[in-house]
Legacy VTK file of the C-alpha trace (Angstrom):
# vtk DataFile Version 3.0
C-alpha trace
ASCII
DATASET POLYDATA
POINTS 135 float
10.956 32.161 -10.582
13.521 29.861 -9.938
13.368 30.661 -6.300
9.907 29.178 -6.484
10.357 26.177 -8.089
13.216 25.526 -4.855
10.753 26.139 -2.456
8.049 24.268 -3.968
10.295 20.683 -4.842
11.474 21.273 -1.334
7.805 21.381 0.096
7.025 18.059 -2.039
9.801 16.692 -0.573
9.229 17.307 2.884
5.744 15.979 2.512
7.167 12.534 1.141
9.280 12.956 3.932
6.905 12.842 6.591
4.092 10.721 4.774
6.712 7.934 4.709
7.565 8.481 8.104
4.632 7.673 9.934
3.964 4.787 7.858
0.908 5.495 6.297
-0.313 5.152 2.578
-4.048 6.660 1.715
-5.632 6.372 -1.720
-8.713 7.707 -2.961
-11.030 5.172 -4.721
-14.155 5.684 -5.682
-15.093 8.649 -3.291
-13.669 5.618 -0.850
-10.282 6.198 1.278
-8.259 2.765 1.843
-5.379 3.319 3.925
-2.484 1.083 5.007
-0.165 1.444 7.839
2.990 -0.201 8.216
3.962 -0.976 11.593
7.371 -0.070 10.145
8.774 1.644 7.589
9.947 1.313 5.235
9.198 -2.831 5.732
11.483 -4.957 5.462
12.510 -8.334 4.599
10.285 -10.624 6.647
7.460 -10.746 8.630
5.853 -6.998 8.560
2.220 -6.479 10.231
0.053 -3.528 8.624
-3.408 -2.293 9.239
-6.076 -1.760 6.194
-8.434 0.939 6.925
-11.458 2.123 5.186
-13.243 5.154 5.078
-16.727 5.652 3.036
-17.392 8.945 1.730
-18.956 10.732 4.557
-15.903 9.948 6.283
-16.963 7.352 8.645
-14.805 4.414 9.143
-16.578 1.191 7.651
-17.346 -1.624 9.935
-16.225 -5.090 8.787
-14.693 -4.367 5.368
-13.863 -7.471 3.213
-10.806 -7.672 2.064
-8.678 -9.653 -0.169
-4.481 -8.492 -0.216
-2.144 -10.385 -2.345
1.357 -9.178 -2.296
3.992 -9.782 -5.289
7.133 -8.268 -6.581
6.778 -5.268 -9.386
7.890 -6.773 -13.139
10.909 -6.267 -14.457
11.879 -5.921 -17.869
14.549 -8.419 -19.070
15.743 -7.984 -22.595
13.407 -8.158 -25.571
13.169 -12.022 -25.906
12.037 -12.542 -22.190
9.793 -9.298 -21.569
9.153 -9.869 -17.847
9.946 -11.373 -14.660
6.964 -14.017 -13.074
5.352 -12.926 -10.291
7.274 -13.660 -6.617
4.772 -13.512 -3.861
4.601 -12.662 -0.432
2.549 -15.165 2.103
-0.293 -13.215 3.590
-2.408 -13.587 6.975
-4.954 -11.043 7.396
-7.193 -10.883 10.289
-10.164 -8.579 10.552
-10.334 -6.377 13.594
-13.418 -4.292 14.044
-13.081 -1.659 11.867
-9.759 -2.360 10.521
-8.062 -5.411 9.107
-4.520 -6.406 10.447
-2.563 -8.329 8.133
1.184 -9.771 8.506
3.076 -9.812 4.993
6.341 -11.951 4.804
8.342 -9.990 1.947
10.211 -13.065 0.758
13.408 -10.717 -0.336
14.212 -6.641 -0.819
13.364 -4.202 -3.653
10.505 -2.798 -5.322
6.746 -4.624 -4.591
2.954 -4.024 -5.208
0.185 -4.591 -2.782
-2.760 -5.154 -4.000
-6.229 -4.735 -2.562
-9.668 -5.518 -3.379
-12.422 -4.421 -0.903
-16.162 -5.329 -0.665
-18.153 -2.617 1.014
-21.718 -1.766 0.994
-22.284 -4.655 -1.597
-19.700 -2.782 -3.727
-16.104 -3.812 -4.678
-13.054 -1.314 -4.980
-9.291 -1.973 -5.981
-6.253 -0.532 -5.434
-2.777 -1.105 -5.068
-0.138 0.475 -3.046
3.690 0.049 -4.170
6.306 -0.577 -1.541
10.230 -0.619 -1.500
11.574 -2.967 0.857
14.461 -2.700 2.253
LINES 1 136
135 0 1 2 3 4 5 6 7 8 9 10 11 12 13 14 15 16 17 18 19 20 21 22 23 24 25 26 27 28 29 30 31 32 33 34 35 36 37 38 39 40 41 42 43 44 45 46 47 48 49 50 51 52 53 54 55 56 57 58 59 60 61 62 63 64 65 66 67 68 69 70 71 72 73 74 75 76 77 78 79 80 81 82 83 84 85 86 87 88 89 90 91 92 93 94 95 96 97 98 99 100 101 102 103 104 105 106 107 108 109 110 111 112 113 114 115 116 117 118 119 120 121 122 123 124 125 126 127 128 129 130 131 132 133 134
């Protein structure tokens, strides 16, 4: 038994291992995939381009997605009196490309933020958000 639970942390960790490594993030939302590429990973302080793709439940990639990205730092508890941390936010520029949308993000300063997305397709809106540790 123990042998097994070895084996299987080690397979979880070898898939984080290479899902990090090629720089790609996938959610499921609403039988929708949204995934987001880094050019590099793990980003880093600065300017850091990334692709937004979308793919509608059949599988196909959808044309001309709108999206909306807004990029801030995660919370972070204080003490009791002051219970969190405002918002720091990253400057955005996203461009839509065909089927994908290439945005640069300018991560202002390292540690732990939250990308969030909000997508119109097929006259129906989906949201997700995809946390990031910058380095």
């Amino acid at each position: 038994m123990k042998n097994c639970v070895v084996w299987v942390v080690s397979l979880l960790f070898m898939a984080g291992a290479s899902y990090a490594a090629d720089g790609v993030m996938k959610q499921k939302v609403e039988d929708y995939t949204v995934a987001v590429a880094f050019e590099k990973m793990p980003p880093s302080v600065g300017d850091n381009m990334l692709t937004i793709t979308v793919t509608d439940p059949a599988g196909k990639t959808v044309t001309n997605p709108v999206v909306k990205l807004r990029a801030h730092m995660e919370e972070l508890k204080i003490t009791e009196k002051v219970k969190t941390m405002g918002y720091m936010t990253a400057p955005v520029d996203l461009k839509h490309e065909g089927a994908a949308c290439v945005s640069t993000v300018d991560f202002t300063m390292p540690g732990r933020w939250v990308v969030d997305m909000k997508v119109k397709t097929d006259g129906k809106f989906i949201t997700t958000s995809f946390h990031v540790k910058v380095k």
